[in-house]
C-alpha positions in Angstrom: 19.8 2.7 -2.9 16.1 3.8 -4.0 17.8 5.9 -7.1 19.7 1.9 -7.9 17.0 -0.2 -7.8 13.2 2.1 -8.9 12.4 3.5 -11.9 14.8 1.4 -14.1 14.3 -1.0 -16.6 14.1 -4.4 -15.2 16.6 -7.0 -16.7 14.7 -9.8 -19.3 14.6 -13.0 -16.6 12.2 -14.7 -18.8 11.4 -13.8 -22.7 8.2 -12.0 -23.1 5.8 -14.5 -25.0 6.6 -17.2 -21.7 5.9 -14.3 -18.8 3.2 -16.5 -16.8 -0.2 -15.8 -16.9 -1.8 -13.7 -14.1 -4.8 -13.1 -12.8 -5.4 -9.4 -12.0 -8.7 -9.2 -8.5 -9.7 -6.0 -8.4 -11.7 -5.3 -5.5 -14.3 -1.7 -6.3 -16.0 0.2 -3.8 -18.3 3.7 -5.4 -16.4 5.9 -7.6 -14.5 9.1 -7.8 -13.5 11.2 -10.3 -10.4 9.1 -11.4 -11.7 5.4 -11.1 -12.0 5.6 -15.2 -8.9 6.3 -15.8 -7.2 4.5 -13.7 -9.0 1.4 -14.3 -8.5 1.9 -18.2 -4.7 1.8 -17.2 -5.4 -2.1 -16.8 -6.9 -3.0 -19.7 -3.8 -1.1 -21.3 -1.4 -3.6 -20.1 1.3 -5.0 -22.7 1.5 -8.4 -21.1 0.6 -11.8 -23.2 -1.4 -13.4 -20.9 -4.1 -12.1 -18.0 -7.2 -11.9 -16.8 -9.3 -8.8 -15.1 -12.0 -9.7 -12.0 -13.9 -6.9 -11.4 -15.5 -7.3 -8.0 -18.1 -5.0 -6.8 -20.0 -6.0 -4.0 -23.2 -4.1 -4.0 -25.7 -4.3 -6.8 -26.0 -0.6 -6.4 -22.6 0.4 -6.7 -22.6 3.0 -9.5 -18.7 1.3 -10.1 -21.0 -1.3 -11.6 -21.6 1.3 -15.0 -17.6 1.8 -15.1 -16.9 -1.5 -15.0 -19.6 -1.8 -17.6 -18.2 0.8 -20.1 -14.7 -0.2 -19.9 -15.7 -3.6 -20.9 -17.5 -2.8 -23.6 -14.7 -0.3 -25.0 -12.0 -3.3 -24.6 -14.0 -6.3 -25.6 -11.0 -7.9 -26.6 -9.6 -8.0 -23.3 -10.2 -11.2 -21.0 -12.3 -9.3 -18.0 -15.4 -10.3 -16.3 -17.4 -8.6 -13.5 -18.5 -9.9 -10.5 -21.5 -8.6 -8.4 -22.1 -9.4 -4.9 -19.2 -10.6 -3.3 -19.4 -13.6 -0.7 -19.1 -13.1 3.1 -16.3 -15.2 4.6 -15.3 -13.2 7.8 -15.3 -9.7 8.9 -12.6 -8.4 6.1 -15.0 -6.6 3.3 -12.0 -6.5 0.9 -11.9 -10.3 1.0 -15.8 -11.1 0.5 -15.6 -8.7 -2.4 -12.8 -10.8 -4.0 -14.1 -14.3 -3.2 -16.4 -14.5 -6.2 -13.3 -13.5 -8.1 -10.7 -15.6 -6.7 -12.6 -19.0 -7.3 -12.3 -18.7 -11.0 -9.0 -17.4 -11.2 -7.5 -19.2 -14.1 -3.6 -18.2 -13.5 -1.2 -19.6 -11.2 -0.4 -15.7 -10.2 -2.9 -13.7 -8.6 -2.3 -9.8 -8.6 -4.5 -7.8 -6.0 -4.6 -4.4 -7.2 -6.6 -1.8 -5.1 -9.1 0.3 -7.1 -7.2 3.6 -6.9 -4.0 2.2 -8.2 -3.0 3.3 -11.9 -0.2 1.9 -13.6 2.0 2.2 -16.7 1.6 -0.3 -19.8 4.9 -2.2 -18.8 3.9 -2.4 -14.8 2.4 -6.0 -15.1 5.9 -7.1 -17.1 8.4 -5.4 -14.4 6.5 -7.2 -11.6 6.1 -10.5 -13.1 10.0 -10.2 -14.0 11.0 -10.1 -10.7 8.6 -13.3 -10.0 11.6 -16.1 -9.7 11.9 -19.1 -8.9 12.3 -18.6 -5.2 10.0 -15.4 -5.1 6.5 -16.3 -3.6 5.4 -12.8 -4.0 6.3 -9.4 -5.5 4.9 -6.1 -4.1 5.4 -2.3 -4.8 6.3 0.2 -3.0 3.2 2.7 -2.5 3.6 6.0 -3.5 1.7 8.9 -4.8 1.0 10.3 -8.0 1.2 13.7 -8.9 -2.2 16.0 -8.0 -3.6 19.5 -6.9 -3.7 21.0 -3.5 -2.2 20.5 -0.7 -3.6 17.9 0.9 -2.2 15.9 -2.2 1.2 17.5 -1.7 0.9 16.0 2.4 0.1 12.6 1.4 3.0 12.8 -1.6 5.4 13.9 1.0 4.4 11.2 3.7 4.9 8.5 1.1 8.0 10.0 -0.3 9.9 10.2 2.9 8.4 8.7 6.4 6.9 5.8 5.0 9.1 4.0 2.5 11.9 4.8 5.2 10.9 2.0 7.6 9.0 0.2 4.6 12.6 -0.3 2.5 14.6 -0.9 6.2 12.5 -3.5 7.2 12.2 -5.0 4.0 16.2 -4.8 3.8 16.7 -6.0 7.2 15.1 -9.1 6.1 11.7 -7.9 7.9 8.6 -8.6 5.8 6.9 -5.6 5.0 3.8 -5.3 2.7 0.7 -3.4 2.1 -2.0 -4.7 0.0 -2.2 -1.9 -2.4 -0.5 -3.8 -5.6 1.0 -7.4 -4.7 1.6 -10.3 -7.1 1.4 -13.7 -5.4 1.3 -17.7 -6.2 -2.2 -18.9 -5.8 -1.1 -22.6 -5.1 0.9 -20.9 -1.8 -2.2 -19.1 -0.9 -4.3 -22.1 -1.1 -2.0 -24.3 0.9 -2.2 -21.7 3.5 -6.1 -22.3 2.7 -6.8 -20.0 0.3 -8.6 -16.1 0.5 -11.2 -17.0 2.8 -8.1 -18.2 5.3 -7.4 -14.4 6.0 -11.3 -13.2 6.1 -11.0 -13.0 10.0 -8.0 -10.2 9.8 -8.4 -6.3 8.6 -4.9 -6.5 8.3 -5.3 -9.6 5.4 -2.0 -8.2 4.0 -0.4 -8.5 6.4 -0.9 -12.1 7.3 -1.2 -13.2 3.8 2.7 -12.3 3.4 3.4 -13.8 6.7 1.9 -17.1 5.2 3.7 -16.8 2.2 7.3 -16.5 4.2 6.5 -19.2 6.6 6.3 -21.4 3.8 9.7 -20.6 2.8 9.0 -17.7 0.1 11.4 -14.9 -0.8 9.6 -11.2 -1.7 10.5 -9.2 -4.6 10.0 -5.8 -4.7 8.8 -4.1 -8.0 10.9 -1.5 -9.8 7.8 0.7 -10.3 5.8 1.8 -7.3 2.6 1.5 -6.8 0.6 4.8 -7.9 -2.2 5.6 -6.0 -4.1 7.7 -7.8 -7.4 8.8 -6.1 -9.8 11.4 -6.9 -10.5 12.0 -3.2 -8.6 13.7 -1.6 -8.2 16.1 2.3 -6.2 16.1 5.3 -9.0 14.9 7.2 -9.2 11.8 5.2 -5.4 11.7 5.5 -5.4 11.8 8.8 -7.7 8.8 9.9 -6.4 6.7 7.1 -2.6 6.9 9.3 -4.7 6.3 12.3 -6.6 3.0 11.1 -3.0 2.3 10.2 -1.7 2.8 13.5 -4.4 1.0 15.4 -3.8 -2.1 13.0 0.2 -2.1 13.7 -0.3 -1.4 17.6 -3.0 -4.5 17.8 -0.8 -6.7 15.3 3.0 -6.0 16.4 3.1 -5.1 19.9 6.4 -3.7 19.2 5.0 -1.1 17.4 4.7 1.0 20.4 7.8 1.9 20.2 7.3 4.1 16.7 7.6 7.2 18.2 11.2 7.5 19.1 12.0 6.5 14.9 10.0 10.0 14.6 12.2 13.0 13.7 11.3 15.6 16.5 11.3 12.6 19.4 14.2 11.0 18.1 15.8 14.3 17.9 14.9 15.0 21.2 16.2 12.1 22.8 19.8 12.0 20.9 20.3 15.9 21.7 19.5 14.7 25.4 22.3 12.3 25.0 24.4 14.6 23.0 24.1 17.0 26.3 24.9 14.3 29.1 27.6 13.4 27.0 29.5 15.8 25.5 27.7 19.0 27.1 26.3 20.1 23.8 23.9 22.4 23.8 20.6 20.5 23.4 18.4 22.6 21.2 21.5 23.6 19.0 22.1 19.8 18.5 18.2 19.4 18.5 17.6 21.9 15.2 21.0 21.0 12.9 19.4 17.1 13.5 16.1 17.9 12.5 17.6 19.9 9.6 19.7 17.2 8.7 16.2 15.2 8.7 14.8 16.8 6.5 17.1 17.1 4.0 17.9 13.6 4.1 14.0 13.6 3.3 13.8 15.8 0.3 16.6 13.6 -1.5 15.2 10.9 -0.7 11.7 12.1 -1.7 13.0 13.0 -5.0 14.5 9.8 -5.6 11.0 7.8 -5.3 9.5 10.3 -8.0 12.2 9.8 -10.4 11.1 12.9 -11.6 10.9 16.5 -10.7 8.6 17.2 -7.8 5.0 18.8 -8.9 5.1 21.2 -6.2 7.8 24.1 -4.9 10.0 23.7 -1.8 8.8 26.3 0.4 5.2 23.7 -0.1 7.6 20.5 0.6 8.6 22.2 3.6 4.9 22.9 5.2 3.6 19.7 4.2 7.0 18.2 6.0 6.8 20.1 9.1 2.8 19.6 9.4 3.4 16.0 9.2 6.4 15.1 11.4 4.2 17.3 13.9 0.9 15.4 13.0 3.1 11.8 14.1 2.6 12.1 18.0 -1.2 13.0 17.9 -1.8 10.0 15.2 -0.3 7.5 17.8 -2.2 8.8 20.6 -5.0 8.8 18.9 -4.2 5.3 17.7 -3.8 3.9 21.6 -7.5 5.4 22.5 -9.4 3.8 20.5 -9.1 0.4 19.1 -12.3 0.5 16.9 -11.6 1.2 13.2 -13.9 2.4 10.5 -13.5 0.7 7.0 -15.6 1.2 3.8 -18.8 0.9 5.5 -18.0 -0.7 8.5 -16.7 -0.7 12.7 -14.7 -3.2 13.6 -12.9 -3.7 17.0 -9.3 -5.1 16.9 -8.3 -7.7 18.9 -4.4 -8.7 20.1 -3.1 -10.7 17.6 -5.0 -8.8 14.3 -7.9 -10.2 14.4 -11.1 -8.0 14.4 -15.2 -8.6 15.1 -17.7 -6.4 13.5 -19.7 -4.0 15.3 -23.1 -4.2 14.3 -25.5 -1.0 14.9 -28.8 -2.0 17.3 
């Protein structure tokens, strides 16, 4: 299913001088060693009609000079920057992009997080699959091709653990989005009152797709994924990113706390059990030739998302796989301890329900 429907060329719904115009938010916060060039990937585009909104919130932000240079190397190109943000709620993300999303021009709004890098045609495929039922298009999140292996242990967690429950759900008829690349109507936004209306959530993904559903909206999901593409990268950084995950799932969907047994070693565990009641199978037998079935399952379907042949060897797909189905249990715990985050600059605390309050240092 992911061979049939990434990586291909999407069908022409609409000719290419009436695509619709779109404005493109893109929310910056400091640099690393790739914001260039992935930002230049944007003001790349082949598409007719958009518009770039560079938000920076600090007046110190050295993503202030990028933003700077790239507009002066593309003058032709409708961009602006915006410096200071506007504080709304507790969600930084949003108060960056207030300034921005005032003066949007277009009736489509594409958020676009700062370490995303796309191809020339990316804005085309996702606008494409913008019909007339479709209230908001999104791509799956993946990982683009770097050194080391912390890079290798996020590629692999996006290849296989991740878009497993992210393309169920979404198949299942379950809406599920992250923020890192979506394409939405700003008239259904502001009838579900606008940016500032999700300011109180960390989550404002989240919620802003649930919005957009309750109105009656169908979601599209893009043919290309979304690249991230950052210049920072470790397993410690890795790690607490899942976990801020985590806490946000447990606090929004209380189901979520079931998770575990959809992990590879628990839910082999717990079939093998069954196998053994049952049957009087040998339960660590049954327990290995499921996991091993796992994870080939994993590596096809890993392969599948890059389209591509895979930047690093199997013996390194098969530490990074093992280190993470093993790294599952300890996120979740750690996940259940705590239910402060850390975010950009801030702490918040996360309330039942996704909502959050910032905690201020005295």
């Amino acid at each position: 299913m992911i061979r049939l429907h990434l990586h291909k060329k999407s069908p022409d719904k609409q000719p290419y001088s009436k695509l619709p115009g779109v404005s493109l938010l893109k929310p910056l916060k400091g640099v690393d060693p790739n914001l260039l060039s992935n930002l230049e990937t944007f003001f790349e585009l082949d598409y007719p009609k958009y518009e770039i909104l560079l938000c920076v919130q600090d007046d110190d932000d050295p993503a202030i000079n990028v933003c700077k240079r790239l507009l002066g190397k593309y003058p032709n190109v409708d961009a602006r920057l915006f410096v200071g943000g506007k504080k709304v709620g507790i969600n930084p993300k949003i108060n960056n992009l207030m300034p921005g999303y005032v003066v949007a021009k277009y009736d489509l709004v594409w958020i676009c997080d700062s370490g995303i890098r796309v191809k020339q045609d990316t804005l085309t495929d996702m606008a494409s699959q913008m019909t007339e039922k479709v209230g908001l298009v999104h791509g799956l999140p993946y990982v683009a091709d770097r050194q080391g292996f912390a890079a290798t242990l996020e590629q692999v967690y996006f290849g296989t653990s991740h878009p497993r429950s992210y393309i169920s759900a979404n198949v299942t008829g379950f809406k599920c989005v992250t923020g890192m690349s979506c394409l939405m109507r700003k008239d259904v936004l502001d009838q579900a009152g606008g940016l500032i209306a999700f300011a109180q959530y960390i989550a404002e993904d989240y919620f802003m797709a649930k919005a957009i559903a309750d109105r009656g909206w169908k979601f599209a999901m893009a043919t290309q994924v979304a690249l991230q593409n950052s210049g920072s990268c470790s397993i410690t950084q890795f790690q607490s990113r899942m976990i801020r995950w985590a806490k946000l799932r447990i606090n929004m969907l209380p189901g979520t706390i079931c998770e575990p047994i959809a992990e590879c070693f628990v839910a082999s565990l717990i079939i093998g059990w069954a196998a053994h009641h049952l049957f009087h199978w040998d339960v660590m037998v049954f327990f290995l030739c499921h996991c091993l079935a796992w994870f080939i399952a994993d590596y096809i379907q890993l392969q599948g998302i890059q389209g591509g042949p895979l930047s690093f060897s199997k013996l390194d797909y098969a530490v990074a796989w093992f280190i993470r189905e093993s790294m599952a249990i300890q996120i979740f715990l750690s996940a259940l301890w705590d239910p402060t985050v850390r975010w950009r600059t801030g702490r918040y605390r996360l309330h039942c329900g996704g909502t959050a309050e910032e905690i201020l240092d005295v």
